[in-house]
Structure formats: structure tokens, C-alpha cells
C-alpha distance (Angstrom), angle and dihedral (degrees) to the residues before:
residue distance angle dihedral
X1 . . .
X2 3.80 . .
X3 3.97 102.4 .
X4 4.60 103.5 -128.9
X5 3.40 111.8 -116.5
X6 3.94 123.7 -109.8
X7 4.22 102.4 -138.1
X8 3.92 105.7 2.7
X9 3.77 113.2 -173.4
X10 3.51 119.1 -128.4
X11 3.64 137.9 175.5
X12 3.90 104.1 -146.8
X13 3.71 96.4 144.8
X14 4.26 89.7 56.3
X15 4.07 104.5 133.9
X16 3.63 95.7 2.7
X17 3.60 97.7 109.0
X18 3.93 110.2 146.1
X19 3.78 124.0 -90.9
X20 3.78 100.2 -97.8
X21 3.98 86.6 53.7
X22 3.64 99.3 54.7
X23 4.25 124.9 66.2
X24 3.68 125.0 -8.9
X25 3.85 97.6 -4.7
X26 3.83 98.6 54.5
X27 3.67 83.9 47.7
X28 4.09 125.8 91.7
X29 3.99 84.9 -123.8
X30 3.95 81.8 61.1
X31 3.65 99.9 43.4
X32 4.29 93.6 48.7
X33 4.07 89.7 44.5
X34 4.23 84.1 63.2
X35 3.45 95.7 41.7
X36 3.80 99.5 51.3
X37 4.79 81.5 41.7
X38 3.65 74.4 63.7
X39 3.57 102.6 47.8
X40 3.79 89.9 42.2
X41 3.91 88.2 55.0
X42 3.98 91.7 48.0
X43 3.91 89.3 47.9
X44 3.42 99.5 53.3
X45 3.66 90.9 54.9
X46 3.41 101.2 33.0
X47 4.33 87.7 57.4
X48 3.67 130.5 18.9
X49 3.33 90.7 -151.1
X50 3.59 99.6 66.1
X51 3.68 106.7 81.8
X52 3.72 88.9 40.3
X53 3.88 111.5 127.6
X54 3.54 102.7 -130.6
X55 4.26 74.4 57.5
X56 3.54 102.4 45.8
X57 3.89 88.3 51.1
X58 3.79 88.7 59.8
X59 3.38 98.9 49.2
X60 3.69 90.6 47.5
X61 3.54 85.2 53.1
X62 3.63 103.2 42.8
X63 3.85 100.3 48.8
X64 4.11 85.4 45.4
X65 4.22 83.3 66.5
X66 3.35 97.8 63.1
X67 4.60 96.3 25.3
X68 3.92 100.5 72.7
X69 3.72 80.8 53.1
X70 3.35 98.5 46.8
X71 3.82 94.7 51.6
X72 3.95 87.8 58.2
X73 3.96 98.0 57.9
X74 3.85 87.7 39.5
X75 3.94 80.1 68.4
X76 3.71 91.6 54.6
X77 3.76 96.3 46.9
X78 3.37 93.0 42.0
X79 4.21 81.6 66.8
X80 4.36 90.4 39.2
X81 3.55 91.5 -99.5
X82 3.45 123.9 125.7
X83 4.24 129.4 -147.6
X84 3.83 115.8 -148.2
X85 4.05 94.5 159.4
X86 4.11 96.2 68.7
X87 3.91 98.6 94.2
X88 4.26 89.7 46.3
X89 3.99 84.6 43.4
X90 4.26 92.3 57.5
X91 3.87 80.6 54.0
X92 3.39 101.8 42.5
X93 4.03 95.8 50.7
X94 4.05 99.2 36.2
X95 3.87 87.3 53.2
X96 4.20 93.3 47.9
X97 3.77 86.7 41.4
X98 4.17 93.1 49.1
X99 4.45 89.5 44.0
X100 3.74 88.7 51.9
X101 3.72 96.4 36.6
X102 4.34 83.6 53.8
X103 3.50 96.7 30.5
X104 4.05 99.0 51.0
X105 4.35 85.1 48.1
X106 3.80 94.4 57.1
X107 3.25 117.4 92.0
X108 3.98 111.1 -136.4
X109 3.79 99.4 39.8
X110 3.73 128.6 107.8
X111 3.66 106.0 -74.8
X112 3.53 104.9 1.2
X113 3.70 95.3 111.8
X114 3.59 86.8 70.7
X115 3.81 93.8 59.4
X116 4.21 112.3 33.6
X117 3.60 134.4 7.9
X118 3.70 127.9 -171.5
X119 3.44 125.6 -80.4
X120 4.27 129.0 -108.9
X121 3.99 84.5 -92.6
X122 3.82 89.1 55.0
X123 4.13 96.3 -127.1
X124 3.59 108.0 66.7
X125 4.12 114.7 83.9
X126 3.48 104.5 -141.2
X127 4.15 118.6 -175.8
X128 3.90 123.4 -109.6
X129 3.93 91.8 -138.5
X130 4.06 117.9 6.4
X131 3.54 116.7 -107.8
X132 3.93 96.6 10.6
X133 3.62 94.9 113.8
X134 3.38 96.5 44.9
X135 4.02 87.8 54.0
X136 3.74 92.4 56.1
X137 3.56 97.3 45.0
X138 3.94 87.8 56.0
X139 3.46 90.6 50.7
X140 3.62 93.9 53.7
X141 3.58 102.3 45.3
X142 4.67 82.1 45.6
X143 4.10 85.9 49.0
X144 3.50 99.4 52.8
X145 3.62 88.9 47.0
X146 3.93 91.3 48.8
X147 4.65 82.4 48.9
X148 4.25 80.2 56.6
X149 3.84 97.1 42.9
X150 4.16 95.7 51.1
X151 3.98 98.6 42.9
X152 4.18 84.1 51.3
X153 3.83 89.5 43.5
X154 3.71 90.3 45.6
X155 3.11 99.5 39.6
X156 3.98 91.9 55.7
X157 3.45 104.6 38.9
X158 3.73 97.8 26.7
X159 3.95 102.5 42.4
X160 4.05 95.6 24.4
X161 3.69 100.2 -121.7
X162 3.56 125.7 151.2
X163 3.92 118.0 -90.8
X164 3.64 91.0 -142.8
X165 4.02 91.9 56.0
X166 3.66 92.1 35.2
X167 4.03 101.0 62.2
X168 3.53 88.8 30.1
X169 3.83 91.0 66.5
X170 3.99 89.3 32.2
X171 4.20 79.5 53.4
X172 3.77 85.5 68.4
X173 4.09 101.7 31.2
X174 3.74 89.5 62.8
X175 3.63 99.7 36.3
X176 3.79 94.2 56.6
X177 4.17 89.7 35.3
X178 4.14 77.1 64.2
X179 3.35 96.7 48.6
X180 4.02 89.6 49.2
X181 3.72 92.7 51.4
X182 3.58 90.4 47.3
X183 3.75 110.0 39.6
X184 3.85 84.7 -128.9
X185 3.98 87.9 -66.1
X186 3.64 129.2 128.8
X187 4.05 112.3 -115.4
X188 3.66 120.6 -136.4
X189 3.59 118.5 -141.9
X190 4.21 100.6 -125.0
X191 3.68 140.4 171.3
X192 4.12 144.6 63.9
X193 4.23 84.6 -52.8
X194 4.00 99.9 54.5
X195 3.65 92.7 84.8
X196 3.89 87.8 59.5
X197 3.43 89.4 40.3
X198 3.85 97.3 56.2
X199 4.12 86.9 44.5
X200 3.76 92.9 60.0
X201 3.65 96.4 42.7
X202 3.78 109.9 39.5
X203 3.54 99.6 8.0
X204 3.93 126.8 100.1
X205 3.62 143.0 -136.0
X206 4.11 110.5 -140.5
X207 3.44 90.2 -20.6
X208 3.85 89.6 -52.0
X209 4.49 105.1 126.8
X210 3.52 110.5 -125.5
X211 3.82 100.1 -125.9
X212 3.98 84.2 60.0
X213 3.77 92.3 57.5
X214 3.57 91.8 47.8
X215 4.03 94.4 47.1
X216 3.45 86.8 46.2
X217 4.08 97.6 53.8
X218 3.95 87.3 37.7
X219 4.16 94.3 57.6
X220 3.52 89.5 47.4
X221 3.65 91.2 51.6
X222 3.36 89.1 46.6
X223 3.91 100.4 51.5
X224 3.90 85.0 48.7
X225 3.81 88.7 56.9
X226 4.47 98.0 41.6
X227 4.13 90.0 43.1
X228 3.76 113.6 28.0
X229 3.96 109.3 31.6
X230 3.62 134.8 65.1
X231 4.05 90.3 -115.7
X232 3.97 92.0 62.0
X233 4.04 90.8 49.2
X234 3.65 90.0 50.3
X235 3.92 92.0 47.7
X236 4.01 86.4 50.4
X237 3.85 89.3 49.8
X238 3.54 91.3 54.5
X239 3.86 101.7 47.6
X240 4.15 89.6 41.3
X241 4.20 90.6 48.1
X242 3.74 124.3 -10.3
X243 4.12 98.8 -170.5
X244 4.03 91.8 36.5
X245 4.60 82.5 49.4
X246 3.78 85.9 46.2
X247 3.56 90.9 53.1
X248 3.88 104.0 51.8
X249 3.71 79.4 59.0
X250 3.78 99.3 -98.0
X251 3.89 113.3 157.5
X252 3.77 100.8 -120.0
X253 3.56 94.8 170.0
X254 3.66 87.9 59.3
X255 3.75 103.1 44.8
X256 3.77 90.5 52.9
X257 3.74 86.1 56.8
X258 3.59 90.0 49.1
X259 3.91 94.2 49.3
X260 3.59 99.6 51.7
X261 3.92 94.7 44.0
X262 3.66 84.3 48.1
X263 3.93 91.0 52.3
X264 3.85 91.0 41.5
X265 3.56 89.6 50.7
X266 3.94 101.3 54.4
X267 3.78 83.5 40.5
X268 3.50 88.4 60.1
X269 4.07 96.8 51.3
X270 3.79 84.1 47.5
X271 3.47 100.6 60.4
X272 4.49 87.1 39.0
X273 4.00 82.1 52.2
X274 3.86 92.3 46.6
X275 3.85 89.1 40.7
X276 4.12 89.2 59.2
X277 3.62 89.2 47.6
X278 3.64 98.8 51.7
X279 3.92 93.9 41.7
X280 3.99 84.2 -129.3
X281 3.40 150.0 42.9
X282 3.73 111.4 -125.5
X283 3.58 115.6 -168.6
X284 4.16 94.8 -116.9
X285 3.83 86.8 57.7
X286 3.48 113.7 142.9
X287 3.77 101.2 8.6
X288 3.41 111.9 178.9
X289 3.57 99.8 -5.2
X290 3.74 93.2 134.0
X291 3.50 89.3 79.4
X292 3.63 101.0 51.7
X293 3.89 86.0 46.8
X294 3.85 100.4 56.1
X295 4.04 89.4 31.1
X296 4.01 84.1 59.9
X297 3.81 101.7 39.1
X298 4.53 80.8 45.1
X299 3.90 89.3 56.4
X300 3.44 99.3 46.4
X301 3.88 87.9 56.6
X302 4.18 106.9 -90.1
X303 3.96 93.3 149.5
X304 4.10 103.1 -145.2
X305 4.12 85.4 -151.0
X306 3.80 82.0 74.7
X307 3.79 141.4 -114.8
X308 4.41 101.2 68.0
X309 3.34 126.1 90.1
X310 4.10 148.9 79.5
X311 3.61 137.5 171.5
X312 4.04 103.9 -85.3
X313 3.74 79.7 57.1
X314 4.21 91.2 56.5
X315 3.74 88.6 40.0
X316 3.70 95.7 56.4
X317 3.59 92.7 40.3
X318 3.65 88.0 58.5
X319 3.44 105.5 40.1
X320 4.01 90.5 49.8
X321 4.19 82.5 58.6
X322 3.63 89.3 55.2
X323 3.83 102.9 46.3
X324 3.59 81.7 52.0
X325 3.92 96.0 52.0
X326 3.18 86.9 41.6
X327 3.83 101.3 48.4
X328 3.64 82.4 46.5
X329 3.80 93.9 63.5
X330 3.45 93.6 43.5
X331 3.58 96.0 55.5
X332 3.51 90.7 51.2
X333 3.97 96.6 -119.4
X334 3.74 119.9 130.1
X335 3.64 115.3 -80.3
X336 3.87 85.5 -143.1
X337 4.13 83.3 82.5
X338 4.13 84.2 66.3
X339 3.28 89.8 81.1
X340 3.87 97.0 56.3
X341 3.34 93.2 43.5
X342 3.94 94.3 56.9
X343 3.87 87.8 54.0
X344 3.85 97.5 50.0
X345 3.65 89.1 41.3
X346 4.33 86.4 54.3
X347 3.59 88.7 45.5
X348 3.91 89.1 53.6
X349 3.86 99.0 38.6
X350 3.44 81.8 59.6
X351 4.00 111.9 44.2
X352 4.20 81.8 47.9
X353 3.78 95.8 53.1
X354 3.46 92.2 50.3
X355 3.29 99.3 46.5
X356 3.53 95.0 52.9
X357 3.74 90.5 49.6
X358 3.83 84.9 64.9
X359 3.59 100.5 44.7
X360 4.00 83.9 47.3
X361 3.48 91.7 61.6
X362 3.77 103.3 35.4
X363 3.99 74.4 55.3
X364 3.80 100.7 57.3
X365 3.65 101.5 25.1
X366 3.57 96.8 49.1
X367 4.03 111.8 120.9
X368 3.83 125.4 -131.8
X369 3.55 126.9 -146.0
X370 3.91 121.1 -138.7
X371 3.59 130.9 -134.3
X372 4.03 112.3 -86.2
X373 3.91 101.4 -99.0
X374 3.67 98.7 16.9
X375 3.87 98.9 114.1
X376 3.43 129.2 108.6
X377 3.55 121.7 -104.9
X378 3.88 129.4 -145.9
């Protein structure tokens, strides 16, 4: 007969951590959405103006301009990569999109014959079929971005160089390929289409800014993709263990690819959005843009080690940077304390997540010792 034990260990209280320490609120994501409740709350007493509509629509609008490309470099963090290039991409693809836009409504140039014609009273440029132009010069500015996104993807996961020194160097390749193109000019987006242009990039649908519908319709894509297909497990795999993800037989090579196109790509309708906005595309567009994009996808819990992150995470992040722009503006203090703000608030975002990964598993993992005499025998 089995003799009982005197102080068996057991670990009874393994996964039963309490509700605010388990999902979404024992999560950075979690811990950023109540801090910017709070700063909503303080806001809308601290200025009447705040929840305003004519306010509400620019903030909606403002933290969409920097959001869609926030939710592409979450992809390539999510993996431990890193994107420095977005903020030269938005330039690089609202300037090709504004040439081609001007270039394909003038009659005379290469091409345009195929597009507009002139009118009965010989002056006015009227298009051969509505909206065509504008389709092409979409494409254009979206194609060059998809040219940037495969030589950093294959240059990373083909040729093995670093993600942080890739982009950097693509930062500067693209930037000075705009200024090239451009002369160091601004482009104007012209021609029959511009009108249709401007609608579906600064315009609004009952009172609702376009670039919020798209971010909107583009996160939700995007959580479809990370949670419920085989592509967002495999881009999980990678960021949580690269050589363990290469050897289930996941194609890492090609999921890199497929993240940095992806990145380069909402980059590119960024900058197109921003572009519309603007009415131009001046060749300093977007400077340093990269760093509010990563800084906002960081906050709202994208963990650059690899393997965390999703789009309400990126959307928070960036609409806490906004309310605090914004806030900023409205209190009459000078916006250049935003960007002081956004790095204590990192700083923070970080220290609390991981100290409430250690108290999380101190919680779950601690042991408990039994009464002497209460084990079973046998």
C-alpha cells in the first residue's frame, strides 16, 4: 500500500487567472484602450469643443492618415520585422498617382489620346470613358508601391539582410526616386477625373470621412486574414519562432514577401488618400511619418520581438496620438509637445505590459501547498 504523502505540491490554480488577466485586458491593446477612455473623459471636460462634430470628424479623419498605414507595418512586426520605408512610400505613390492623373488629361502627351479628347468648343478636355483615368492613375501610384514592397521582401527573406537596414536604405531610394520624378515640385492631381478623385479621398458619406470608411473595411479585412485563415497563422508562427515555423513546413521566405508587399501596398493608398486631401503631392510629403506609424502600431501593443499584434491594436494606437494632438491644439499648447508625449507614452505602454506579463505568470504558475495528510492513498 502506497504510503500518502505529507506536503504534496499541486498546481490547482494553473490557468485560472482572473478575468481582467486573461485576453484583451491583460494585453497592452487593453491597457492603451483605458487610458485613451480616460483621456476622452478628461477632454470632454477639459474643452467644449472637443466632442463637437465638426471635431470628431477631424479626428476621425486625421488618425485615418496615418491608420491604413499603420495596419500594414503591424503585419511586419507581427513577423519581427520592422518597416522604415512607409512615410517615403506615401510620397512616392501620391506623386506617381498625381503625374499620371495630369499627364493622362493633357492632351499632347504620350498616351493621352487614349483617355480625353477636346471638347466641341475645342478647349475643354473632356474624358473618353468617366473615371478611366482616374483608375489607371491609382494603379500606378498601388504598382510602384507593390515594385518597393517585393525588392524589400526579397531582399530580406531572399538575400538575408536585416529589415531594419533594408527599409532604412529603401527610406532614402524612394525618397530621392520622388524627388527625381518630380524635380523637387509638388504634383497636382488635374484633369476631367480630379473631381472624383477628391470625392473618394476627402469626401464623406453622411458625415462619415472617406479615409475612415476605408480604414474601417481594411482592419476588418485584416483581422479576417491574422485570425481566421491559414496566411495569418503562418504570419503568427513566424513572428513567435522563425526556425520552429520553418520547420512545420511553413514558407517563410514567402510570407515575408507577402508582409512587406502588403505593408508597401497600404502605404501606398495612404499616401494616394493623403494626396486627395492635400490637393497635391509635394515632394516632402510624408516626412517622417514612419515614425509616427510604427510609434502608433508599438502603443497599441504590436511587440517588435515578433508574434503580437492586430489591427484594433494599430487603431487604438493611432487614435490615442490624435486625441492627444488634438487635445493639444485645443488647449492651446504647442503641438511640438506631441511628439514627447508619444515617446513617454511608448516608454510606459511598455514598462506596464511587461509588468503585467510577470504578475500574470507569478499568478498562474504559482504552486500551492496541501494540508499535511491530505493526500490520497492507494
Amino acid at each position: 500500500m502506497a504510503l500518502p504523502m505529507e506536503s504534496p505540491i499541486s498546481f490547482t490554480n494553473v490557468g485560472q487567472s482572473r478575468w481582467w488577466q486573461r485576453g484583451v485586458f491583460a494585453s497592452q491593446t487593453g491597457y492603451v484602450t483605458l487610458a485613451l477612455v480616460v483621456l476622452l473623459i478628461v477632454m470632454h471636460f477639459a474643452s467644449p469643443f472637443f466632442f463637437t462634430q465638426g471635431n470628431m470628424q477631424n479626428v476621425a479623419k486625421n488618425f485615418s492618415f496615418i491608420a491604413i498605414a499603420a495596419l500594414g507595418v503591424t503585419f511586419v512586426i507581427i513577423t519581427g520585422g520592422i518597416d522604415l520605408s512607409v512615410g517615403s512610400m506615401m510620397c512616392f505613390s501620391a506623386m506617381i498617382t498625381s503625374m499620371v492623373m495630369t499627364g493622362l488629361s493633357t492632351p499632347g502627351m504620350p498616351g493621352a489620346s487614349l483617355f480625353v479628347h477636346f471638347a466641341a468648343d475645342g478647349k475643354t478636355v473632356v474624358a473618353n470613358v468617366p473615371g478611366l483615368i482616374l483608375v489607371v492613375s491609382v494603379l500606378a501610384g498601388l504598382g510602384v508601391a507593390l515594385i518597393v514592397g517585393l525588392v524589400n521582401g526579397f531582399c530580406i527573406a531572399v538575400l538575408g539582410l536585416s529589415p531594419f537596414v533594408t527599409t532604412l536604405g529603401m527610406l532614402s531610394i524612394v525618397r530621392g526616386l520622388g524627388y527625381v520624378v518630380s524635380n523637387g515640385r509638388g504634383s497636382f492631381p488635374g484633369g476631367p477625373d480630379a473631381d472624383y478623385f477628391y470625392a473618394l479621398t476627402s469626401g464623406d458619406v453622411l458625415g462619415v470621412p472617406m479615409p475612415f470608411i476605408y480604414l474601417v473595411i481594411l482592419a476588418l479585412l485584416m483581422a479576417v486574414a491574422l485570425h481566421h485563415t491559414t496566411f495569418g497563422r503562418h504570419v503568427f508562427a513566424l513572428g513567435g519562432n522563425e526556425k520552429a515555423a520553418e520547420l512545420t513546413g511553413i514558407s517563410v521566405v514567402r510570407v515575408k514577401i507577402e508582409v512587406y508587399v502588403i505593408c508597401a501596398l497600404a502605404a501606398g493608398l495612404q499616401g494616394i488618400i493623403i494626396c486627395g486631401w492635400l490637393g497635391s503631392a509635394p515632394a516632402n510629403m510624408a516626412t517622417s511619418y514612419e515614425l509616427t506609424v510604427i510609434a502608433a502600431a508599438v502603443i497599441g501593443g504590436a511587440n517588435l520581438a515578433g508574434g503580437i499584434g492586430g489591427p484594433l491594436g494599430a487603431i487604438v494606437g493611432c487614435v490615442l496620438l490624435e486625441v492627444i494632438r488634438n487635445g493639444l491644439v485645443l488647449a492651446q499648447i504647442s503641438s511640438y509637445w506631441q511628439q514627447t508625449l508619444v515617446g513617454v507614452i511608448i516608454i510606459l505602454a511598455v514598462l506596464v505590459d511587461r509588468d503585467a506579463v510577470r504578475d500574470t505568470g507569478r499568478e498562474t504558475i504559482r504552486p500551492r501547498l496541501s494540508a499535511p495528510g491530505s493526500g490520497n492513498s492507494g
